[in-house]
C-alpha positions in Angstrom: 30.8 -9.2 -7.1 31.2 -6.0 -9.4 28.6 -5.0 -11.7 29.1 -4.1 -15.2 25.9 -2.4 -16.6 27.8 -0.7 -19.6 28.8 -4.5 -20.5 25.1 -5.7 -19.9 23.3 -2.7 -21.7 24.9 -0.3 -24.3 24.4 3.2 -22.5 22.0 5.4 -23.9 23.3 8.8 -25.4 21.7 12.1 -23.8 22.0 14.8 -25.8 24.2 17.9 -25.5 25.8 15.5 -22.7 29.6 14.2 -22.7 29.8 11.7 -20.1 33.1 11.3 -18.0 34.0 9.0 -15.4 32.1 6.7 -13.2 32.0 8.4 -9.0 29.6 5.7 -7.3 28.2 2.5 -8.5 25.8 0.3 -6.3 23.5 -2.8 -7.1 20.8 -1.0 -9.6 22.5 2.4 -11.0 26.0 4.5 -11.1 26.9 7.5 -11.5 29.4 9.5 -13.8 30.4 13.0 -14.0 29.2 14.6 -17.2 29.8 18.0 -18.8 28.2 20.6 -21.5 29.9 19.5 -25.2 29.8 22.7 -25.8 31.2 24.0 -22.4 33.5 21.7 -20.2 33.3 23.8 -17.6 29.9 23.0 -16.8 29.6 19.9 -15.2 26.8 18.0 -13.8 26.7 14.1 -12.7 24.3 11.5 -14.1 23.0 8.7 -12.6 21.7 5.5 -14.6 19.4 3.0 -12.7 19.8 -0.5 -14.7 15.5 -1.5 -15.0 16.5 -5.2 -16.0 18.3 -5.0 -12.5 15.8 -3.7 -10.6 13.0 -5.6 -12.1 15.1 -9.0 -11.3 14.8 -8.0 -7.4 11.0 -7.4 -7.4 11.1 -3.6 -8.3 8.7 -2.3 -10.7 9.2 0.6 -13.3 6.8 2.7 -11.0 9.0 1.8 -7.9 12.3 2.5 -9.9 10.5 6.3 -10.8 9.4 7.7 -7.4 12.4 9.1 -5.9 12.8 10.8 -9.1 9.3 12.2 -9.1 9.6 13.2 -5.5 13.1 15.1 -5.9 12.1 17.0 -8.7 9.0 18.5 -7.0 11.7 19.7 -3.9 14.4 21.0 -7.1 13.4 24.7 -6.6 15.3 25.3 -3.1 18.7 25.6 -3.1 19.5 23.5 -0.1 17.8 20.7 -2.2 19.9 18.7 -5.1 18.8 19.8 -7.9 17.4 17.4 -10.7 17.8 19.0 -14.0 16.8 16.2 -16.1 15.8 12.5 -16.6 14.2 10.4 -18.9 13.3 6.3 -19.5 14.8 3.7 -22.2 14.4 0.3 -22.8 16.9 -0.3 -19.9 17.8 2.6 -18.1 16.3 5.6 -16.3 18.9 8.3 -16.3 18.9 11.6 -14.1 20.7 14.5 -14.4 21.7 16.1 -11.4 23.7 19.7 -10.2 27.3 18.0 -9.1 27.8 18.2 -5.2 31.6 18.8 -5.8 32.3 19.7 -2.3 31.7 15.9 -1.3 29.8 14.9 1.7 29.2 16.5 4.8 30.1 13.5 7.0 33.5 12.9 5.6 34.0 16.3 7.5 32.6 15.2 11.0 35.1 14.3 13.5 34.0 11.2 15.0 33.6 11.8 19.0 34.8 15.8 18.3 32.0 17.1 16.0 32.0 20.3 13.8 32.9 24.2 15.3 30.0 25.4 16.6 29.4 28.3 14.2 29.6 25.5 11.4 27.1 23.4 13.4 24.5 26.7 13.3 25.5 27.0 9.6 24.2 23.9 8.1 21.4 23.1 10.7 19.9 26.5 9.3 20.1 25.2 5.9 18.4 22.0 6.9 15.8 23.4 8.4 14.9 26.0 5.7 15.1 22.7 3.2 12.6 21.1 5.0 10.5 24.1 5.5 10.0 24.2 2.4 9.5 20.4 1.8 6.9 20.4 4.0 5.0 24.0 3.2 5.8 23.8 -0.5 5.7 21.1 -1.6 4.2 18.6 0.9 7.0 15.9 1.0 8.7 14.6 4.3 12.0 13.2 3.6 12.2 10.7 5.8 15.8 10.0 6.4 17.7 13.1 7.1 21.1 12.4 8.3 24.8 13.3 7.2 25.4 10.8 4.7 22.3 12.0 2.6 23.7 16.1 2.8 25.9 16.9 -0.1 28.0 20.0 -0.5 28.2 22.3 -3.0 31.8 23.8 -4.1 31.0 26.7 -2.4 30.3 24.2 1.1 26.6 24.9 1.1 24.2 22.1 2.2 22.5 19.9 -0.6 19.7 17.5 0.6 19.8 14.9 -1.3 18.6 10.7 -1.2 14.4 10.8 -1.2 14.3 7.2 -1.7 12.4 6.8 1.6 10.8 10.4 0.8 6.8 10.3 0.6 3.6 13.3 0.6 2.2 13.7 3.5 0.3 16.8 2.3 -3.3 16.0 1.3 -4.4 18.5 -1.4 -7.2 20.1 0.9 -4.1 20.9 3.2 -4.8 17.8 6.0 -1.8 15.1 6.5 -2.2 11.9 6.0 -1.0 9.7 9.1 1.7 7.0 8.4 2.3 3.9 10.0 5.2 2.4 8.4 8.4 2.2 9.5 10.8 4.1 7.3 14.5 5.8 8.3 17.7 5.0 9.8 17.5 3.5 13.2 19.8 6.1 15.2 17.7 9.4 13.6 14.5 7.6 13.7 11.7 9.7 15.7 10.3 7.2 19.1 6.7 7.4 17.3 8.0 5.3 14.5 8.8 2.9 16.9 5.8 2.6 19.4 3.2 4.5 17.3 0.9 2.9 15.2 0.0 6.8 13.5 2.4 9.8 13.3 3.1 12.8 10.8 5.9 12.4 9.0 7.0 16.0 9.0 7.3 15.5 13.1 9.7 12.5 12.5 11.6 14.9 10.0 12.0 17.6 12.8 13.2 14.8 15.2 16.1 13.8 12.8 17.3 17.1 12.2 17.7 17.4 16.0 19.8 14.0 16.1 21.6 15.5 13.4 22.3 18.7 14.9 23.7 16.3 18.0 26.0 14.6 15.6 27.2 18.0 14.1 28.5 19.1 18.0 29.3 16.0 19.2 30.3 13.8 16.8 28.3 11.0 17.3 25.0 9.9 17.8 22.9 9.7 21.2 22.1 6.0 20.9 22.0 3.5 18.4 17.9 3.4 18.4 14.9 5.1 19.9 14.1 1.9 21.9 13.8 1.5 25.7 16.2 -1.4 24.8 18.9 1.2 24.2 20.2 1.8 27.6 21.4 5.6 26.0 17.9 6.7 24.9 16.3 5.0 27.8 18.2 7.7 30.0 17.2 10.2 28.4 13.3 9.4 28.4 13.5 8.7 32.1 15.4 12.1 32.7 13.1 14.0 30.0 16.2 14.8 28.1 17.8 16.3 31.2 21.1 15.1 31.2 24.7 17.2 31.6 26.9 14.1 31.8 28.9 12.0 29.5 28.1 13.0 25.3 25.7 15.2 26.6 28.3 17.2 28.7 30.1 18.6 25.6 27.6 20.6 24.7 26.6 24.4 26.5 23.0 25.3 28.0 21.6 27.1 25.0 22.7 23.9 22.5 21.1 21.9 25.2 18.1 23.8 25.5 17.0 24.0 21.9 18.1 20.1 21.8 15.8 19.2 24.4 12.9 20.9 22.6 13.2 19.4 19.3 14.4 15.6 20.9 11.0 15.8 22.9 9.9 11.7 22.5 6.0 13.3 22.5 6.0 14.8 18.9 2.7 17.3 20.3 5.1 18.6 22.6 8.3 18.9 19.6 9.3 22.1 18.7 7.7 22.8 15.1 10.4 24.3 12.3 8.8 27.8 13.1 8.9 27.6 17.1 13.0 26.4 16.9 13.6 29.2 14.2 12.8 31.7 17.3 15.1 30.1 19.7 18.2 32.5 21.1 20.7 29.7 19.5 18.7 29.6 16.3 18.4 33.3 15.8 22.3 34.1 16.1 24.0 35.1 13.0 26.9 33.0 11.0 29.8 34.9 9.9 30.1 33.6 6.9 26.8 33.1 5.6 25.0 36.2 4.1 20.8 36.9 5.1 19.5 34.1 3.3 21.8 31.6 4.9 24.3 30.8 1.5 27.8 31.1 2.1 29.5 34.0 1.4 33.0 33.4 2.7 33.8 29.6 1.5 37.3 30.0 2.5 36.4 31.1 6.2 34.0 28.2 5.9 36.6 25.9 4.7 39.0 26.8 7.6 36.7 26.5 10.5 35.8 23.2 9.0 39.0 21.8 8.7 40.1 22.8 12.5 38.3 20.2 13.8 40.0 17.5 11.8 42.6 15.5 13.5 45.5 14.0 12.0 45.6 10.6 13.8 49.4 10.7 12.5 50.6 13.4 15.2 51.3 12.7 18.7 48.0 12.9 20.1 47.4 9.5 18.1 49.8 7.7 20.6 47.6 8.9 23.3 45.4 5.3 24.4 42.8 7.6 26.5 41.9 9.1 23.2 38.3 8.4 22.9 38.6 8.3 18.9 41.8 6.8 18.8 42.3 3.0 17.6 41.6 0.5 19.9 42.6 -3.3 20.1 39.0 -4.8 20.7 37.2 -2.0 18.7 36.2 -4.6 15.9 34.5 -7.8 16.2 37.2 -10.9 15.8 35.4 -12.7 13.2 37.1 -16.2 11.3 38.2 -15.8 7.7 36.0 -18.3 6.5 33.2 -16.4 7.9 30.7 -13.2 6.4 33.7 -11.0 7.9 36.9 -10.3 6.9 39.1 -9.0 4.4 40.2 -9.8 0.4 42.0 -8.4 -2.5 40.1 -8.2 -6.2 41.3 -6.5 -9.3 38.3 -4.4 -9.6 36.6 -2.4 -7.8 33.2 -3.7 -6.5 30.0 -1.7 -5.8 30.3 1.9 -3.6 26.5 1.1 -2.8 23.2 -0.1 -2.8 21.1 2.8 -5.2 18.7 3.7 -3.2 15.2 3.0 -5.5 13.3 5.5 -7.1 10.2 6.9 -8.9 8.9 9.7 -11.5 6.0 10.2 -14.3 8.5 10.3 -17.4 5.3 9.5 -19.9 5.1 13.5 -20.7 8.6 13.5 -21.6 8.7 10.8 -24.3 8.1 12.5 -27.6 9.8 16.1 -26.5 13.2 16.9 -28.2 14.2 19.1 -24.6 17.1 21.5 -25.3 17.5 21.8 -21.6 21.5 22.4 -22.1 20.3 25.6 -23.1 18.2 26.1 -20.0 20.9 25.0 -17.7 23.7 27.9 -19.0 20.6 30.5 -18.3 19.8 29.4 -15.1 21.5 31.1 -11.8 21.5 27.6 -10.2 23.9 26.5 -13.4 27.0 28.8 -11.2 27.3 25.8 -8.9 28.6 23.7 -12.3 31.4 26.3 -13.3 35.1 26.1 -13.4 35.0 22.4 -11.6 38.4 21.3 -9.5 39.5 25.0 -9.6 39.1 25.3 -5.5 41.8 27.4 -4.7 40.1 30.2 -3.7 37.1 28.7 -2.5 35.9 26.0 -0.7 37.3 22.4 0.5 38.7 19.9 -2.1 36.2 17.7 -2.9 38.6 14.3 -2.4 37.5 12.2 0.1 39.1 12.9 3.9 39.4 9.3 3.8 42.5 8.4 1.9 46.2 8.5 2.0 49.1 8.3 -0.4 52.5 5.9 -0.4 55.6 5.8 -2.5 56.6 2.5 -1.0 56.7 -0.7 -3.1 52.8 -2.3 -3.3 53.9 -5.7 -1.5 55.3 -3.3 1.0 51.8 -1.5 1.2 49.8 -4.7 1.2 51.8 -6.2 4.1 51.7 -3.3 6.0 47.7 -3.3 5.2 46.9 -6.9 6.2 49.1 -6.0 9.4 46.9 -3.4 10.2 44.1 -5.0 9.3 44.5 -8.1 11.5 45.7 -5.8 14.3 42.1 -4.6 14.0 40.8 -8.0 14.3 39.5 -8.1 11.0 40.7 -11.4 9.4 42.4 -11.3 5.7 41.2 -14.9 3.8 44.7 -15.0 1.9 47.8 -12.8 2.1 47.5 -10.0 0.3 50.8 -9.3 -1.1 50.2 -13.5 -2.5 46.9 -12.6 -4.0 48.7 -9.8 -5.8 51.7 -11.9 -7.1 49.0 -14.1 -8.4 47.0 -11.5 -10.3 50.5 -10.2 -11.6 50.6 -13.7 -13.4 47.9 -13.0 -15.2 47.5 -9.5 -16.0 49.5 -6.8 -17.1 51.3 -4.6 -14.8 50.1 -1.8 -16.4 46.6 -3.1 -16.2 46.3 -4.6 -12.7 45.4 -1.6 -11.6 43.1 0.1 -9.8 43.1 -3.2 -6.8 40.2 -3.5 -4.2 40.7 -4.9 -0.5 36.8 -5.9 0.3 36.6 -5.1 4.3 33.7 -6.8 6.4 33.8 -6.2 10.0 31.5 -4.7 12.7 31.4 -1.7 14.6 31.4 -0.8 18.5 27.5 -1.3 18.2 28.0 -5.2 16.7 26.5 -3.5 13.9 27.9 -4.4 9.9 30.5 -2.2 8.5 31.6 -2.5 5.1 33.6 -1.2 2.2 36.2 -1.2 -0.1 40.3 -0.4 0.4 41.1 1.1 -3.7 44.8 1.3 -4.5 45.3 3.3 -7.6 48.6 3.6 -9.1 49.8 7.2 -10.6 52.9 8.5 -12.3 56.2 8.7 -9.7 55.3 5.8 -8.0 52.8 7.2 -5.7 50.0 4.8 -5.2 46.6 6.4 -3.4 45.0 4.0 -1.1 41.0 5.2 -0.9 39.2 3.8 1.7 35.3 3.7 0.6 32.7 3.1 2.9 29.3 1.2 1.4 27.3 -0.1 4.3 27.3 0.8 8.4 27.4 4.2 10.1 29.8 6.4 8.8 31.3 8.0 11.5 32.2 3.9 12.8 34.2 4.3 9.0 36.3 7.2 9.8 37.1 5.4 12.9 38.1 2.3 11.7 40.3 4.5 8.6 42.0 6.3 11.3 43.1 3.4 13.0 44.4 1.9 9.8 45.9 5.0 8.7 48.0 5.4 12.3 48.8 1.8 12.0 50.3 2.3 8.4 51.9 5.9 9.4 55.2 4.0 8.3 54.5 3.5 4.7 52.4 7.1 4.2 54.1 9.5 2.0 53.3 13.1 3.5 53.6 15.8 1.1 
């Protein structure tokens, strides 16, 4: 179902603000590029959460607020999204927020391959010192640190961003208050969550940086949950983390060494933030970053980034023994009919679900704030300028996930479905069909941008969803964008390289 807010509630106007396209839309908010009317260059995006939405599903103004609240005490670190501004109407909370034009940092992982080492170093540093000061500044834990919540500047630093599951843990007398809840993502989750009925959420934070750190040289994560039901973590509470084979064998001594100190399932015995900042693997220097841990070299950066990419298009994708290469039973045969499968829409549906937030606007109400002039005074406001010019700096910011075609679009949508049901996902109707159909209807010109909704689930029997959107463009060329909203992300990029080698016939390589 796609969501229309705009159509729902007229948008409200924030000053100083020209408002461009929309980049994500889930169930309660979207968000849409936005720059300075009185400098384009500066560009910032700005998300509006729909209240009339999120007060239909049980959430309160307060509840809708406290991400908000939360992110804007962590703004003043700059391995932290920034919030600039925000404010309430009589629908909408909108936010402000320093664009993250160098896209997300797990579109750059390599499923089963990881990052290059020195890369690795680079943005665990810049984790850590985010949460450092999260926890010493400002008393906030996070809560869910993992690679689809890290953003990327345009120069390819690290920007923390998502606190929807973020809380204080900081008492004002200095104590920490003990949690018992069970917050996070199951795979970076800390053991205590699990089996504890009290635990500090800063521990739990430290824990998820390690799994992350894991992902970042590996390429995928250790086990699906922290649960002697996971045969994968189970291992490696028997062995006390000392294991050399399989996953665990791509990585050297030292990475192993500083990962069996922070991955320690007693969080007494867990390396704190300023015991791993002393270890030998810690302590080595980046190339490319300067004494404060910012990039200084974005194309170097950029580079060693890339080099662990793999085009599944070259002959190493006809290699079966390739542990991230397509497989015929990687995918859960579902029946058409079922929650699975596969279907073609005109519009695009929901990227996903907003994550719900909080902050105290009351103070904000009766100010006229000209914070555009602010913004063009501030040093942070150098991350906004000259937007899409990346020539000499770091990685485009489009998607990794996406590929272009000059073929005819029944052409691409056969080829699509074939793929698609060589994966064992099942298509309801024939694509191409569904698209004849629509061209009844509609337009030509107008028809476009199409969704293919994909349901499926990955290696783990866990859901994997998203959306397939084909956007025509001048020449012929039609992009095909392949959008994740819900399951593991790396599990994504797997399932969009198989897809992509399946389709190699029909891909237009510049």
């Amino acid at each position: 179902m796609s969501v229309n807010f705009s159509q729902r509630s007229p948008l409200p106007r924030i000053k100083h603000l020209k408002l461009g396209t929309t980049v994500g839309q889930g169930s309660f908010a979207f968000v849409k590029t936005a720059c300075l009317e009185s400098d384009p260059k500066t560009v910032v995006a700005v998300k509006f959460v729909h209240l009339p939405t999120c007060a239909k599903y049980g959430l309160s103004e307060k509840d809708v607020t406290q991400e908000v609240i939360l992110q804007s005490k962590c703004s003043g670190h700059p391995n932290v999204l920034r919030v600039i501004d925000c404010n309430l109407t009589q629908d909408f909370l909108w936010i402000v927020m320093e664009m993250a034009s160098g896209g997300d940092l797990f579109d750059k992982i390599e499923p089963d391959v990881g990052v290059d080492p020195e890369v690795a170093r680079f943005y665990f540093k810049q984790m850590v010192n985010a949460l450092q000061y999260l926890h010493r500044d400002c008393g906030i834990a996070h809560r869910d640190v993992k690679p689809e919540n890290v953003l990327l500047d345009k120069n390819g630093n690290l920007k923390l961003a998502d606190f929807g599951l973020a809380s204080r843990f900081r008492r004002k007398d200095g104590t920490k208050r003990v949690c018992s809840d069970r917050r996070g993502t199951l795979p970076y989750m800390a053991p205590e969550i699990v089996y504890s009925r009290g635990y500090y959420a800063d521990m739990t934070d430290i824990w998820s940086c390690g799994i992350l750190l894991f992902v970042l040289l590996v390429g995928e994560t250790p086990w699906s949950l922290p649960s002697e039901d996971d045969d994968d973590f189970k291992e490696f509470w028997v062995n006390s983390g000392k294991l050399a084979c399989g996953r665990w064998a791509r990585l050297d001594l030292t990475e192993l060494n500083l990962l069996r100190k922070i991955l320690h399932p007693n969080p007494t015995e867990r390396y704190t933030l300023e015991q791993l900042k002393l270890h030998s693997w810690y302590s080595s220097s980046v190339s490319f970053a300067d004494d404060s841990g910012i990039c200084k070299d974005p194309q170097t950066l950029s580079i060693k980034l890339m080099s662990r990419l793999q085009d599944p298009l070259n002959e190493e994708a006809t290699n079966p023994k390739a542990p991230h290469l397509y497989e015929r039973d990687l995918y859960t045969s579902t029946q058409p009919t079922g929650p699975h499968g596969a279907s073609l829409q005109r519009e695009c549906t929901k990227i996903e679900k907003f994550a719900a937030s909080q902050f105290d606007l009351s103070h904000r109400a009766d100010q006229d704030i000209d914070w555009s002039q602010n913004l063009q005074q501030d040093t942070y406001s150098q991350q906004f300028d000259n937007y899409g010019e990346y020539s000499s700096s770091f990685l485009n910011p489009a998607k990794m996930t996406n590929f272009l075609s000059k073929k005819d679009i029944g052409t691409i949508l056969d080829t699509l479905e074939y793929a698609l049901r060589e994966l064992k996902i099942p298509v309801s109707s024939r694509l191409s069909k569904s698209f004849r159909k629509l061209a009844e209807t509609v337009d030509r010109g107008e028809i476009f941008p199409l969704t293919v909704q994909m349901k499926t689930s990955d290696r783990k029997g866990w859901d994997l969803s998203g959306n397939i959107t084909l956007t025509s463009f001048e020449g012929g060329i039609i992009l095909l964008y392949f959008n994740r909203r819900k399951g593991d992300p790396l599990e994504w990029r797997r399932i969009f390289r198989s897809i992509r080698f399946l389709c190699r016939e029909i891909i237009y390589r510049r």
